[in-house]
C-alpha positions in Angstrom: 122.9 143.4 61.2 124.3 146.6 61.2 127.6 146.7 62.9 126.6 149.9 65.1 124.1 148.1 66.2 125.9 144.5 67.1 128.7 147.1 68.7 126.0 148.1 70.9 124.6 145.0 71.8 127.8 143.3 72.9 128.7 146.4 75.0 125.5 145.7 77.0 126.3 142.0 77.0 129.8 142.7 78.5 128.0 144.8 81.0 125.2 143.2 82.1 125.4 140.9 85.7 122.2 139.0 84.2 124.6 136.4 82.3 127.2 134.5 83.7 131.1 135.5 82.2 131.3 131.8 81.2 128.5 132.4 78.7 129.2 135.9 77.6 131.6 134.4 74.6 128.3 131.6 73.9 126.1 134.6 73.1 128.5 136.4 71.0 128.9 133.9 69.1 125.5 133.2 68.4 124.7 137.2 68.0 128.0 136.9 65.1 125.9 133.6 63.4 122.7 135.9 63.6 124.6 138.7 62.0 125.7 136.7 59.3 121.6 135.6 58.6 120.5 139.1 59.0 122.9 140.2 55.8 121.8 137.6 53.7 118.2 138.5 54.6 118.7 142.0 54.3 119.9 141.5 50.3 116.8 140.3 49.4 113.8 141.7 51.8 115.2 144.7 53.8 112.1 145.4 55.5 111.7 142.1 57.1 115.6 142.0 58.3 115.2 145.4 60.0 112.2 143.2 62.4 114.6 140.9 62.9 117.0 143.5 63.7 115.0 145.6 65.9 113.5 142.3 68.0 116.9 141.1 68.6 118.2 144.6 70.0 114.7 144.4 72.1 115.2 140.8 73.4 119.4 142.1 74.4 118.0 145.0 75.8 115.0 143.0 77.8 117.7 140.5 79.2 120.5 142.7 80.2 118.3 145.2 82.1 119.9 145.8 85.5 116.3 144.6 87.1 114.5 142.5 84.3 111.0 142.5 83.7 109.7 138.8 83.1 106.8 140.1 80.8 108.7 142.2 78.6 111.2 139.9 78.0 109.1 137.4 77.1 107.4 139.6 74.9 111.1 140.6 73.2 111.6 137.0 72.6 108.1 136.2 71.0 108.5 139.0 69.0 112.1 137.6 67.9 111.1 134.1 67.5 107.8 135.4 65.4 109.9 137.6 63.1 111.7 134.7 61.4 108.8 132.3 61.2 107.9 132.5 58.1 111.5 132.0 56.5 112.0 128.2 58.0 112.0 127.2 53.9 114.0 130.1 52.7 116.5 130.9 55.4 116.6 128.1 58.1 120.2 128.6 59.5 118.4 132.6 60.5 115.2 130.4 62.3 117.7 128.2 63.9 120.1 130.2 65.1 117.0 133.0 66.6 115.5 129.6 68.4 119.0 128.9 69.7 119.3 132.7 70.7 115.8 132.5 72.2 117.0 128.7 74.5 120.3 129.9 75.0 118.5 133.1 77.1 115.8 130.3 78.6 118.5 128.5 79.8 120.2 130.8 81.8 117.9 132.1 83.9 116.9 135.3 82.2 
């Protein structure tokens, strides 16, 4: 991902009362692993990184909301795990670590 935009989404993450401290460091980490997938994807199909991109800035945005909106995050987290679907052959670590992004949110409540 682009680093502007992983800058941005870990200043919401610090800032949001919607996840617990203790898992903060958890969801950085995973946002780094996704990073990581997002560059590889982007070298050989730019267009379909930028969804992934863009679904995983809506998904941080949907669950660090000060009052969140069930519906829309859901829809931010369809959208995500939809956007890598197609790639379980070609880039499984990226379809992994979105459906570990997309539990990690379940599980906390979000």
């Amino acid at each position: 991902m682009l680093k502007n935009t992983l800058t941005k989404i870990e200043t919401k993450i610090k800032q949001s009362p919607n996840i617990p401290e203790e898992k903060k460091s958890e969801y950085f980490e995973l946002l780094q692993q996704l990073n990581s997938e997002v560059n590889e994807l982007n070298r050989t199909d730019h267009e379909k990184a930028q969804s992934v991109k863009e679904f995983t800035k809506a998904a941080a945005h949907e669950s660090t909301r000060e009052e969140i909106n069930p519906k829309l995050f859901q829809i931010a987290l369809d959208g995500l795990s939809s956007s890598v679907q197609e790639f379980e052959a070609s880039h499984p670590r990226l379809v992994q670590t979105v459906n570990s992004i997309c539990t990690f949110l379940s599980k906390i409540g979000i």
